[in-house]
DRENPA-3360 file (N, C-alpha, C; in nm, 2 decimals, always signed):
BEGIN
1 = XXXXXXXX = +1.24/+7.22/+4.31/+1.30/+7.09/+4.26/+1.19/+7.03/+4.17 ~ +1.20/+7.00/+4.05/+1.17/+6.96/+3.99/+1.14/+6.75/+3.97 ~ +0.99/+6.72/+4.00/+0.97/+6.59/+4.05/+0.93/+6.56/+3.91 ~ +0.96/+6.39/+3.91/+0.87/+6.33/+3.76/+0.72/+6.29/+3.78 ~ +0.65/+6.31/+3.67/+0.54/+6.29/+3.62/+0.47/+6.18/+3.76 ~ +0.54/+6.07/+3.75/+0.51/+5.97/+3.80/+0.51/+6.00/+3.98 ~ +0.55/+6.09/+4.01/+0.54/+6.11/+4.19/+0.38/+6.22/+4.21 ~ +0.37/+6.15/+4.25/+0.25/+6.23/+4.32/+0.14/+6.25/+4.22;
9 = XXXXXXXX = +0.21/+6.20/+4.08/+0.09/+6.23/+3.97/+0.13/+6.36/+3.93 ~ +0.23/+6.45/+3.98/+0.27/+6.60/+3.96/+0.37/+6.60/+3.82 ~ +0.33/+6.75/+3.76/+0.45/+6.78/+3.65/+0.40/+6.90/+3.67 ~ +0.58/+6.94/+3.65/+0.60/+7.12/+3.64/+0.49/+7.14/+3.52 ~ +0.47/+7.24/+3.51/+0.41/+7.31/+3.39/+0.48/+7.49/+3.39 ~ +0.54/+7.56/+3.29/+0.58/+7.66/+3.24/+0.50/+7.76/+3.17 ~ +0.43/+7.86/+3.18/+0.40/+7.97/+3.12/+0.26/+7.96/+3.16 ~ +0.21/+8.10/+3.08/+0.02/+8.15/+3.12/-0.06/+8.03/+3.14;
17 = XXXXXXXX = -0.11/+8.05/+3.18/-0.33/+8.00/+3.22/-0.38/+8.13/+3.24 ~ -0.41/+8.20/+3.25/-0.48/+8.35/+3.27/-0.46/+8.45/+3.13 ~ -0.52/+8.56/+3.12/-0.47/+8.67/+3.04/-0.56/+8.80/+3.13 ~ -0.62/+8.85/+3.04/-0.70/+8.95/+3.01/-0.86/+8.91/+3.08 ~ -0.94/+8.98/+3.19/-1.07/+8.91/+3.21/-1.10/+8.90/+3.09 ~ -1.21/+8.81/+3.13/-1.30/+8.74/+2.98/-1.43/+8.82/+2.98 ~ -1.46/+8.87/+2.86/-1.55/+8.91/+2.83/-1.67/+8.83/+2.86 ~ -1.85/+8.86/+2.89/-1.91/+8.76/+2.89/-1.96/+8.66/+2.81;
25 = XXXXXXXX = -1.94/+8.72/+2.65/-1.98/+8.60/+2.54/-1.82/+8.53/+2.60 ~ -1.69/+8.56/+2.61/-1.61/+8.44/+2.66/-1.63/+8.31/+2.73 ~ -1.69/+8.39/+2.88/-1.77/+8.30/+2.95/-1.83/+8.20/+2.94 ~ -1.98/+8.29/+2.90/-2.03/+8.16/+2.81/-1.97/+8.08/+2.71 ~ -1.88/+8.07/+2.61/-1.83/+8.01/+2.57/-1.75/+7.92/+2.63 ~ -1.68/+7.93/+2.77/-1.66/+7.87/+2.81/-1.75/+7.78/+2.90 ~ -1.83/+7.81/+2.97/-1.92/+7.74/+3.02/-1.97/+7.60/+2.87 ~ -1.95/+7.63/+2.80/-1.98/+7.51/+2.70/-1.86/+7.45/+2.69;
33 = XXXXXXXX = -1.75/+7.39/+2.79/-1.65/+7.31/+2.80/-1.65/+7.19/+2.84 ~ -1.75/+7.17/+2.91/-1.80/+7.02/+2.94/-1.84/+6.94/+2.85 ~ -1.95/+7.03/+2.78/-1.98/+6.92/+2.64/-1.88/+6.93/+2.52 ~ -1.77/+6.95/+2.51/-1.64/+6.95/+2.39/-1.54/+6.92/+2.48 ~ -1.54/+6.85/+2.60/-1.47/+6.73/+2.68/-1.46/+6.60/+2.57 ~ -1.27/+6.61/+2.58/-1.28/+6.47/+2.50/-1.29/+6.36/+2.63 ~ -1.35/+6.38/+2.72/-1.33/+6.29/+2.81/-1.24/+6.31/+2.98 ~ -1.25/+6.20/+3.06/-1.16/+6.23/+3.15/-0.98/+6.22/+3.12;
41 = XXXXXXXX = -0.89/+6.38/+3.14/-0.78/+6.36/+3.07/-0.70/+6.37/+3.26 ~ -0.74/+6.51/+3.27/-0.66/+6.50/+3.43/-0.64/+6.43/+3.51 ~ -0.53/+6.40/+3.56/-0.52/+6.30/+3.71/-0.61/+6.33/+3.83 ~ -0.68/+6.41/+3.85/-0.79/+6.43/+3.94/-0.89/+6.33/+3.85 ~ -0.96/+6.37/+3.77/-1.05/+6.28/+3.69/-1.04/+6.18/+3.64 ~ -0.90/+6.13/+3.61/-0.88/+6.03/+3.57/-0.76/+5.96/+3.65 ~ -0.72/+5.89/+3.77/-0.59/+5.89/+3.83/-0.56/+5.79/+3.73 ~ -0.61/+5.67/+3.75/-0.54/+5.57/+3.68/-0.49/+5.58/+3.58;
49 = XXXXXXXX = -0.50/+5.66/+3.49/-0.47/+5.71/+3.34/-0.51/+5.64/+3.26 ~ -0.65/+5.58/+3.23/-0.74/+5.53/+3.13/-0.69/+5.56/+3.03 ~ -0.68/+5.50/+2.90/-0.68/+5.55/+2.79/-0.85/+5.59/+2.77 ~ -0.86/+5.68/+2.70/-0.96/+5.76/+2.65/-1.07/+5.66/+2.55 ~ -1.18/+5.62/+2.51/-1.23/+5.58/+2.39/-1.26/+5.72/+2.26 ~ -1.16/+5.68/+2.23/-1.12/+5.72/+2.14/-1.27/+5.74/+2.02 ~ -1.24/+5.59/+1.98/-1.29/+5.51/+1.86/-1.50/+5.57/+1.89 ~ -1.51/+5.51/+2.03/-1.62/+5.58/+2.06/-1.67/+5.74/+2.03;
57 = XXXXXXXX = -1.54/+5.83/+2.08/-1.59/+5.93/+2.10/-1.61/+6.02/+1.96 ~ -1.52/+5.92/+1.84/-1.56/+6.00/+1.70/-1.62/+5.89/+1.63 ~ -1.68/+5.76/+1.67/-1.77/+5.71/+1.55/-1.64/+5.62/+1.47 ~ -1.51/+5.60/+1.52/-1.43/+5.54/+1.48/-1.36/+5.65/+1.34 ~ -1.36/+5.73/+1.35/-1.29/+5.89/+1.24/-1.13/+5.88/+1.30 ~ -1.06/+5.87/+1.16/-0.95/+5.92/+1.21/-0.95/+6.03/+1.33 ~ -0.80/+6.00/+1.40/-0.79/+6.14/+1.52/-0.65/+6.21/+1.50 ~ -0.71/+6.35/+1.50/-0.60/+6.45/+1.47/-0.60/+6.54/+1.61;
65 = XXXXXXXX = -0.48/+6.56/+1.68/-0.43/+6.70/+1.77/-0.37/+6.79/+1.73 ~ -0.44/+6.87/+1.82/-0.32/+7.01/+1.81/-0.28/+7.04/+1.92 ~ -0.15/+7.04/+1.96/-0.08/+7.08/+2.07/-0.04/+7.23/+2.07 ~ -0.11/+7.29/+2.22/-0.13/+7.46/+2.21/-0.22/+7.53/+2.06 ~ -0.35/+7.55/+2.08/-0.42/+7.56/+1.94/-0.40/+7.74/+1.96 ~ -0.35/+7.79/+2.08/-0.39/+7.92/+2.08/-0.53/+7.96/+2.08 ~ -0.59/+8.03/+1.96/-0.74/+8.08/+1.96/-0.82/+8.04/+1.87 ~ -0.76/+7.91/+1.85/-0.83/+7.79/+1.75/-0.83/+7.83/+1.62;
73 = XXXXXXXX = -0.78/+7.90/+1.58/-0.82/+7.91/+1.42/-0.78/+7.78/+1.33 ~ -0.67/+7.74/+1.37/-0.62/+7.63/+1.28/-0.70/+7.53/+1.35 ~ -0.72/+7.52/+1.40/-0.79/+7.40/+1.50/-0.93/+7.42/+1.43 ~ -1.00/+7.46/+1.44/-1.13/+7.48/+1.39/-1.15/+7.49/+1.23 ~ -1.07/+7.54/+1.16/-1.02/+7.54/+1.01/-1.03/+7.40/+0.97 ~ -0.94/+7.30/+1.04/-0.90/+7.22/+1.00/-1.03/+7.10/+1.05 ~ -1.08/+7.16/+1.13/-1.23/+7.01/+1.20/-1.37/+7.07/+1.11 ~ -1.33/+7.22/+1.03/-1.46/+7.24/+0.94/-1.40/+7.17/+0.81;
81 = XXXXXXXX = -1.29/+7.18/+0.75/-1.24/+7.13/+0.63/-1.23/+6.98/+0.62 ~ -1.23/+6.87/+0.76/-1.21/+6.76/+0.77/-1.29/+6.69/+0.84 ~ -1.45/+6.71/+0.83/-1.56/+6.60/+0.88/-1.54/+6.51/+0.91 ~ -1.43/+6.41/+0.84/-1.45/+6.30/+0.86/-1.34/+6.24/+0.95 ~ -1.29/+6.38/+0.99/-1.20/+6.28/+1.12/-1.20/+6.37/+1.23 ~ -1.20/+6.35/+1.36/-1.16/+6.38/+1.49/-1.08/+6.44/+1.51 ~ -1.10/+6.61/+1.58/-0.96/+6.65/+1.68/-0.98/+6.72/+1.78 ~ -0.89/+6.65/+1.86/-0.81/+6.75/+1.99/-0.76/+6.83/+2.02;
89 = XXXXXXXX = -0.80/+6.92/+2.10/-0.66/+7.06/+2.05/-0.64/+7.05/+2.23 ~ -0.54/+7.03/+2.28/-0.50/+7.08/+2.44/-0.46/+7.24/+2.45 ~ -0.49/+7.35/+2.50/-0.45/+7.41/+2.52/-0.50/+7.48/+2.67 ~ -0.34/+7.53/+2.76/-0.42/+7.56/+2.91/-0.44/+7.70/+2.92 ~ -0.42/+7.81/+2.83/-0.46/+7.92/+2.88/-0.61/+7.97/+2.81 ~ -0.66/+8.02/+2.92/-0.82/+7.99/+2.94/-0.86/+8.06/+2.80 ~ -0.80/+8.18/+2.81/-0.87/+8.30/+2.73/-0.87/+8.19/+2.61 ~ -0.76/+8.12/+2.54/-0.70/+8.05/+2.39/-0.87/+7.96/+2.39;
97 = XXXXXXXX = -0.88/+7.91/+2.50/-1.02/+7.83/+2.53/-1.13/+7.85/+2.48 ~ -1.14/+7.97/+2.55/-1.27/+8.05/+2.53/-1.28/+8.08/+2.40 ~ -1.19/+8.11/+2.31/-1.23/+8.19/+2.23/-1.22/+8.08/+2.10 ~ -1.14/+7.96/+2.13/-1.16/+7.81/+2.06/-1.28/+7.77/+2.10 ~ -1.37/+7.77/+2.16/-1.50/+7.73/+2.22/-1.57/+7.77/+2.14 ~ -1.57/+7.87/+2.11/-1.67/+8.03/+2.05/-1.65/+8.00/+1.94 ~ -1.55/+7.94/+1.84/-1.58/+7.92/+1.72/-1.61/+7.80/+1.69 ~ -1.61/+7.69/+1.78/-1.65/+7.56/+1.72/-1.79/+7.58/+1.75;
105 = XXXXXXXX = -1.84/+7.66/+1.86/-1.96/+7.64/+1.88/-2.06/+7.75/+1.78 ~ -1.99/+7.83/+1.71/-2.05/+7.92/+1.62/-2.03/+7.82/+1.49 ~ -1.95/+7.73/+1.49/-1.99/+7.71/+1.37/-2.03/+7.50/+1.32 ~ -2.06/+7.47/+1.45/-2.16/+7.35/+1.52/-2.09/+7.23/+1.49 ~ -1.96/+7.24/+1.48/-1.85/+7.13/+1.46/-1.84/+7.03/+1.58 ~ -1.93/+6.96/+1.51/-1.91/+6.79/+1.65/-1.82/+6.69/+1.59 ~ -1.71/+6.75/+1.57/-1.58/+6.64/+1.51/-1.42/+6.76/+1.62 ~ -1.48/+6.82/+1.73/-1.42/+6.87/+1.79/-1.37/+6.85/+1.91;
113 = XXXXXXXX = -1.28/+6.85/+1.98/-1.30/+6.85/+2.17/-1.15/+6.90/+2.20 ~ -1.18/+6.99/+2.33/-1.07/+7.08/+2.38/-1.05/+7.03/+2.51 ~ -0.94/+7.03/+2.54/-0.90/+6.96/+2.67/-0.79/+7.12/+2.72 ~ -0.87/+7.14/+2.81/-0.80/+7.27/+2.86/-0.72/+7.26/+2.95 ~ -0.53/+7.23/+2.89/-0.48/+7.20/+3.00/-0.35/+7.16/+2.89 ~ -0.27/+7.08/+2.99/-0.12/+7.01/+2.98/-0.12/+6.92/+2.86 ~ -0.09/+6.95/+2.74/-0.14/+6.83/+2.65/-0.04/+6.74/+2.65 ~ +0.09/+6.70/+2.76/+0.13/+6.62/+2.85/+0.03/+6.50/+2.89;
121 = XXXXXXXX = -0.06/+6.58/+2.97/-0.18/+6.49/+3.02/-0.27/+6.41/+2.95 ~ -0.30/+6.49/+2.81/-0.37/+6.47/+2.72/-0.30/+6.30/+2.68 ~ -0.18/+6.36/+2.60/-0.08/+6.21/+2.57/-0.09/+6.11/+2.68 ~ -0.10/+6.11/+2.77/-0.10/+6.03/+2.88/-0.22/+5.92/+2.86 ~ -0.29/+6.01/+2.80/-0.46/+5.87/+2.82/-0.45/+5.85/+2.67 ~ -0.43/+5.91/+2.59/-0.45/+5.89/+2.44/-0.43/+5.73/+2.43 ~ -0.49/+5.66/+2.36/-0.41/+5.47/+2.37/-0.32/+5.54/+2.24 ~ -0.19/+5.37/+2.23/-0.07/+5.39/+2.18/-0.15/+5.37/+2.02;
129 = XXXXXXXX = -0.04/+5.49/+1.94/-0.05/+5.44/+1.77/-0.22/+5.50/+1.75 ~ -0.27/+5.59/+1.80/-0.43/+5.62/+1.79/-0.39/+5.74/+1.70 ~ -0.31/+5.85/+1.67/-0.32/+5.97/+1.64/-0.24/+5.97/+1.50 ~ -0.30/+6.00/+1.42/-0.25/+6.04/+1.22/-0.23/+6.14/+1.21 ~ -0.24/+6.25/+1.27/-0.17/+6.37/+1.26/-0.23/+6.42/+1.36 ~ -0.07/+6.54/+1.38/-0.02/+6.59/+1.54/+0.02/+6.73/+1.45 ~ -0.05/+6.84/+1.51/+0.02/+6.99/+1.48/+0.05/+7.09/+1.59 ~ +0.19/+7.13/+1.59/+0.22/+7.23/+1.66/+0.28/+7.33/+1.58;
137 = XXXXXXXX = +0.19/+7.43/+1.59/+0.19/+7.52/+1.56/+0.25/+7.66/+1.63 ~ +0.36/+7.72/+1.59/+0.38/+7.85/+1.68/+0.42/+7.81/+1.81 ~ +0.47/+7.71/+1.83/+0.48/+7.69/+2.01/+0.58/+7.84/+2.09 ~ +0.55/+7.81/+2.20/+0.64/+7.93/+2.34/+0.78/+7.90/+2.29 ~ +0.88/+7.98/+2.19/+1.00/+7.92/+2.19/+1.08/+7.96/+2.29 ~ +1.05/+7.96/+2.42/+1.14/+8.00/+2.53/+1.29/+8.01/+2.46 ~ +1.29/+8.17/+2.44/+1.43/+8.18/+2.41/+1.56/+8.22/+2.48 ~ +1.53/+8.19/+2.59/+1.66/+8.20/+2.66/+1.72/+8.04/+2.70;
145 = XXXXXXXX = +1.87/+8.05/+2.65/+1.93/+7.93/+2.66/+1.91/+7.87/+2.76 ~ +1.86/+7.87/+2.90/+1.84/+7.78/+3.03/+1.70/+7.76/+3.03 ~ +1.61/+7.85/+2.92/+1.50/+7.76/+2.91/+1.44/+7.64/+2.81 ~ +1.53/+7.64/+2.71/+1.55/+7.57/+2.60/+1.46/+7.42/+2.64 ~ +1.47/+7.38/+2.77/+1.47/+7.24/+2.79/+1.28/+7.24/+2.85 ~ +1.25/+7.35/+2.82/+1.10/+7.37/+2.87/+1.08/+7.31/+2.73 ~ +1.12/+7.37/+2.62/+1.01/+7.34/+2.47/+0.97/+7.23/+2.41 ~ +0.84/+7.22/+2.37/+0.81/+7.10/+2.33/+0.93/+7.00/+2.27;
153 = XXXXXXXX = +0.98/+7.03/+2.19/+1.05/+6.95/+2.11/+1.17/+6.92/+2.20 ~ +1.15/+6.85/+2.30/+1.24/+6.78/+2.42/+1.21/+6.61/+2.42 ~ +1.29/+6.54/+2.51/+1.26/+6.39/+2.49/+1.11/+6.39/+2.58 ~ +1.10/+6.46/+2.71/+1.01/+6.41/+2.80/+0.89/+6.52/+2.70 ~ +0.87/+6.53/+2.59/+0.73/+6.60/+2.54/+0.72/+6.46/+2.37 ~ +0.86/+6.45/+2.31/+0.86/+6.39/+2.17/+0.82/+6.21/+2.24 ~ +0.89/+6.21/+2.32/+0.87/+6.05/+2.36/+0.69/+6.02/+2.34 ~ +0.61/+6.07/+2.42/+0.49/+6.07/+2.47/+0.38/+6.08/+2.32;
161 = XXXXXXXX = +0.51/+6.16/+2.23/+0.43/+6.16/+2.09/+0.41/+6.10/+2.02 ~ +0.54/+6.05/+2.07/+0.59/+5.94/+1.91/+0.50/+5.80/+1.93 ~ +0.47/+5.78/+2.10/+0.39/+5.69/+2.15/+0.23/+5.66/+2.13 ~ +0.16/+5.80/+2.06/+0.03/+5.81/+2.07/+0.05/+5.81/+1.91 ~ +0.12/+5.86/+1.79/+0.14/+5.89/+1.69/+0.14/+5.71/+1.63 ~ +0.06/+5.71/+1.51/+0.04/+5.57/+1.47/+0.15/+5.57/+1.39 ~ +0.17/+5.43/+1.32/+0.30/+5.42/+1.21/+0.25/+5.52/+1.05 ~ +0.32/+5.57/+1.00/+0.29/+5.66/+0.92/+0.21/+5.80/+0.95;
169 = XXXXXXXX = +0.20/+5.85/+1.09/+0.14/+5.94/+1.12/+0.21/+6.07/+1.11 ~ +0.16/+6.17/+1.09/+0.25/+6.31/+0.99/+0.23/+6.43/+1.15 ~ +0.36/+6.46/+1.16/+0.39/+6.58/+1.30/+0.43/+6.69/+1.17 ~ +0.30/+6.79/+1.20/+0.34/+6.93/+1.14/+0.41/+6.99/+1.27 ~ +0.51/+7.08/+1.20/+0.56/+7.17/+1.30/+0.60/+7.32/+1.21 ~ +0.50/+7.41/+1.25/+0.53/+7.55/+1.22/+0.58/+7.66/+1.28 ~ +0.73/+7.74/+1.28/+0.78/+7.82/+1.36/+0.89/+7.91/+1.33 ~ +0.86/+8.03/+1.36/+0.93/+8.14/+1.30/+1.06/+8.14/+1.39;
177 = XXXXXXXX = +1.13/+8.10/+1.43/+1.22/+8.10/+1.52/+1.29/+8.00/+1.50 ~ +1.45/+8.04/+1.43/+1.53/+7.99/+1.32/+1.57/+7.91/+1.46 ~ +1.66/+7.91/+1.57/+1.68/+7.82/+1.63/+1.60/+7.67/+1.72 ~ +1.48/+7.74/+1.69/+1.40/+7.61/+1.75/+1.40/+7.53/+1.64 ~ +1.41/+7.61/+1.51/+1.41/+7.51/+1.41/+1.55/+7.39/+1.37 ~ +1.69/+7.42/+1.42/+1.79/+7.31/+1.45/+1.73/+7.27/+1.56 ~ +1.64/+7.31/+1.70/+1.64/+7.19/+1.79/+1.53/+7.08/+1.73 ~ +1.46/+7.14/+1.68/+1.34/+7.01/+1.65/+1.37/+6.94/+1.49;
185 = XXXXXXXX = +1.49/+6.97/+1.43/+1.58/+6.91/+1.35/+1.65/+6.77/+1.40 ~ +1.68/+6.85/+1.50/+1.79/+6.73/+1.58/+1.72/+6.69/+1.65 ~ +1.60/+6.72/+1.75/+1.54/+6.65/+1.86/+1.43/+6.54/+1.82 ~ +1.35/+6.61/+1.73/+1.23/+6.54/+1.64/+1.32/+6.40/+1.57 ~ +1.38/+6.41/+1.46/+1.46/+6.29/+1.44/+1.52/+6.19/+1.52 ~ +1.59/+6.21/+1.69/+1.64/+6.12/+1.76/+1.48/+6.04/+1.83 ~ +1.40/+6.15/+1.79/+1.28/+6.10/+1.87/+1.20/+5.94/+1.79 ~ +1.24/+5.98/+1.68/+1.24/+5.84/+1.58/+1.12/+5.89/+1.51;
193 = XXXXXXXX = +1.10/+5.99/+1.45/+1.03/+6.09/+1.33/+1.15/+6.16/+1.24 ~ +1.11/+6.07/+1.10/+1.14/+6.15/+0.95/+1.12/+6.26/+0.93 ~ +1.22/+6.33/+0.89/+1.22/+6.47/+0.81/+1.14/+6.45/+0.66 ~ +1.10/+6.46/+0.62/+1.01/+6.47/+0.47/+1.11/+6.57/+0.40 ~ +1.10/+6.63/+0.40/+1.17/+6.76/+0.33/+1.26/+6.73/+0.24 ~ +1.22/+6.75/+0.09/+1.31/+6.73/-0.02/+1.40/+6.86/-0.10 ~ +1.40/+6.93/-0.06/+1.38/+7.03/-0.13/+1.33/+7.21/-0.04 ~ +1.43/+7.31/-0.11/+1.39/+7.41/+0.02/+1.20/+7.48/+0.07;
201 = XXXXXXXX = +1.14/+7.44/-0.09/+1.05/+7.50/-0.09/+0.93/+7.41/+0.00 ~ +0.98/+7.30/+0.04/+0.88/+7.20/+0.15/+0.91/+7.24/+0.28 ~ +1.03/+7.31/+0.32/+1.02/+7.42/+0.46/+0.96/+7.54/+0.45 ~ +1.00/+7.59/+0.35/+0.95/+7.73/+0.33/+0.86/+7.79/+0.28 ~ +0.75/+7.67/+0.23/+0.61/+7.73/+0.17/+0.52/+7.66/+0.25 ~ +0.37/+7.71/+0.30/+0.27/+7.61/+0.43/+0.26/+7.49/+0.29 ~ +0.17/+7.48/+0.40/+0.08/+7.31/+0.34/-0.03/+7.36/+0.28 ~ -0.07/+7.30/+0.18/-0.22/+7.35/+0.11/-0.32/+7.38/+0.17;
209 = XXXXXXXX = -0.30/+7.33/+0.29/-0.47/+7.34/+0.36/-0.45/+7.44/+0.47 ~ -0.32/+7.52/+0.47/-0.26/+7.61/+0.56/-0.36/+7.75/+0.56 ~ -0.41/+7.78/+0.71/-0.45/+7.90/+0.72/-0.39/+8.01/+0.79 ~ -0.28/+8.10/+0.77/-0.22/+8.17/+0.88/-0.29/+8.24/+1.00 ~ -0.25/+8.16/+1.11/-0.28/+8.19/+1.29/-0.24/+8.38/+1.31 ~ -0.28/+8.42/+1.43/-0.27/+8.53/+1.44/-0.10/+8.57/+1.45 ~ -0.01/+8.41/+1.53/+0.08/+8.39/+1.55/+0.20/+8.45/+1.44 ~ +0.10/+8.39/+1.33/+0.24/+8.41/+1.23/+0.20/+8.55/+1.17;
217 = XXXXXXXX = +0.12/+8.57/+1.13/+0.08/+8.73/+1.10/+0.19/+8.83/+1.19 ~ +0.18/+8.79/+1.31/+0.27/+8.92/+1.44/+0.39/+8.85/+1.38 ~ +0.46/+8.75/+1.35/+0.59/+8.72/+1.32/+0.59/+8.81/+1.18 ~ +0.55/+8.79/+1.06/+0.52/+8.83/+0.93/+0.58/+9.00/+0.95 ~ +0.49/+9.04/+1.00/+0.48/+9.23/+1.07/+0.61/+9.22/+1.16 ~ +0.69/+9.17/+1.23/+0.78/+9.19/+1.28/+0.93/+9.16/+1.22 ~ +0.96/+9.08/+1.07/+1.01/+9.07/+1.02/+1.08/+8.93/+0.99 ~ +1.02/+8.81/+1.07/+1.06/+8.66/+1.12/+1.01/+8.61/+0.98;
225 = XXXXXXXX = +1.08/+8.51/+0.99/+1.01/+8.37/+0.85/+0.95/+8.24/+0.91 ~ +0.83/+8.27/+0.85/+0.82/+8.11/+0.89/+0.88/+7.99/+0.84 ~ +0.85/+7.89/+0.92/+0.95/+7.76/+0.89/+0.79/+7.66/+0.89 ~ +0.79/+7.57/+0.81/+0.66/+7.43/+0.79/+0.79/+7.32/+0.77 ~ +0.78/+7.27/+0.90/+0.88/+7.19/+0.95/+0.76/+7.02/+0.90 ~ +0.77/+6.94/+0.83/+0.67/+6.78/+0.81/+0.78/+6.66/+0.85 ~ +0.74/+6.58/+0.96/+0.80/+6.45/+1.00/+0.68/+6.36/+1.01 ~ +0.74/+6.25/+0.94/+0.66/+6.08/+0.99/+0.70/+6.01/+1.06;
233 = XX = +0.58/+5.94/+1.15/+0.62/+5.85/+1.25/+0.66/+5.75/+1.19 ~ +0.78/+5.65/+1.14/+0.82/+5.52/+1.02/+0.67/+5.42/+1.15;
% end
């Protein structure tokens, strides 16, 4: 049975934390998770659910997330290309961690911090109206109809966004999977985020500063299209 957020401090969570053992440069890369802590995010570390200092923790830089970064490419792409602002990537499966660790730390990016885990939890401490841009990228499109209501783009994941997301703040959404693309059509808009899209070529071409994830390469080779789905928070 499925309890809310608010009992016990508990939420379901759906899919991997584990893969493949970690190699030992993994390791050590992992072992460098404490210092690319954005802070206390978990209810063990944090019960009360502090909002985060934010403003502190980047020198007052805009703040950008990425929800599920995978193996950080875009995540790390985008905090070498963008000095001057802050981001979070949540993601809970370790190996995605490890190997996001390994490139921020190879390439000495202190405009970074990984919160390994529920980026549920993450939203939870973020203060309201802090975040200018939100990217999900490739998410789990649980495609079986009874799991539909796991995927991000649900009220108990968009609510929590739309709440950390400032006025004017831009939700990329990238995904090869033509039906997630009517749910986060219809779900993203009731969530009170604009569609941008004028035109077919603003779905169907990335963003300028787009670098393709390993994600969409295996879609590419398998024969899927991607979708560059852009909404603003009004």
């Amino acid at each position: 049975m499925t309890r809310d957020a608010g009992e016990a401090g508990w939420r379901n969570f759906y899919g991997r934390t584990k893969g493949k053992k970690l190699k030992p440069s993994q390791r050590r890369s992992l072992d460098r998770l404490p210092e690319y802590s954005p802070g206390p995010v978990t209810r063990g570390a944090n019960p009360g659910r502090e909002p985060l200092d934010v403003r502190g923790l980047f020198g007052g830089r805009p703040l950008w997330i990425e929800i599920g970064f995978g193996s950080g490419e875009h995540l790390a792409h985008q905090a070498m290309s963008n000095p001057g602002v802050g981001i979070i990537g949540a993601e809970p499966f370790v190996n995605g961690v490890a190997a996001c660790l390994g490139k921020i730390v190879a390439a000495g990016l202190g405009n970074a911090r990984v919160h390994a885990g529920d980026a549920r939890d993450l939203m939870d401490v973020l203060p309201e109206g802090s975040v200018e841009k939100a990217f999900l990228l490739y998410p789990d499109p649980w495609p079986k109809a009874r799991h539909h209501r796991r995927r991000f783009v649900t009220p108990g994941h968009l609510g929590p966004l739309r709440r950390v997301m400032a006025p004017g703040g831009e939700f990329r959404l990238a995904t090869d999977i033509g039906d997630y693309v009517r749910q986060a059509l219809s779900e993203v808009s009731k969530a009170g985020f604009r569609w941008t899209a004028e035109r077919p070529a603003d779905w169907r071409e990335p963003w300028t500063d787009w670098i393709p994830t390993r994600y969409e390469l295996k879609a590419l080779r398998e024969g899927r299209t991607p979708h560059y789905l852009t909404f603003l928070r009004p």
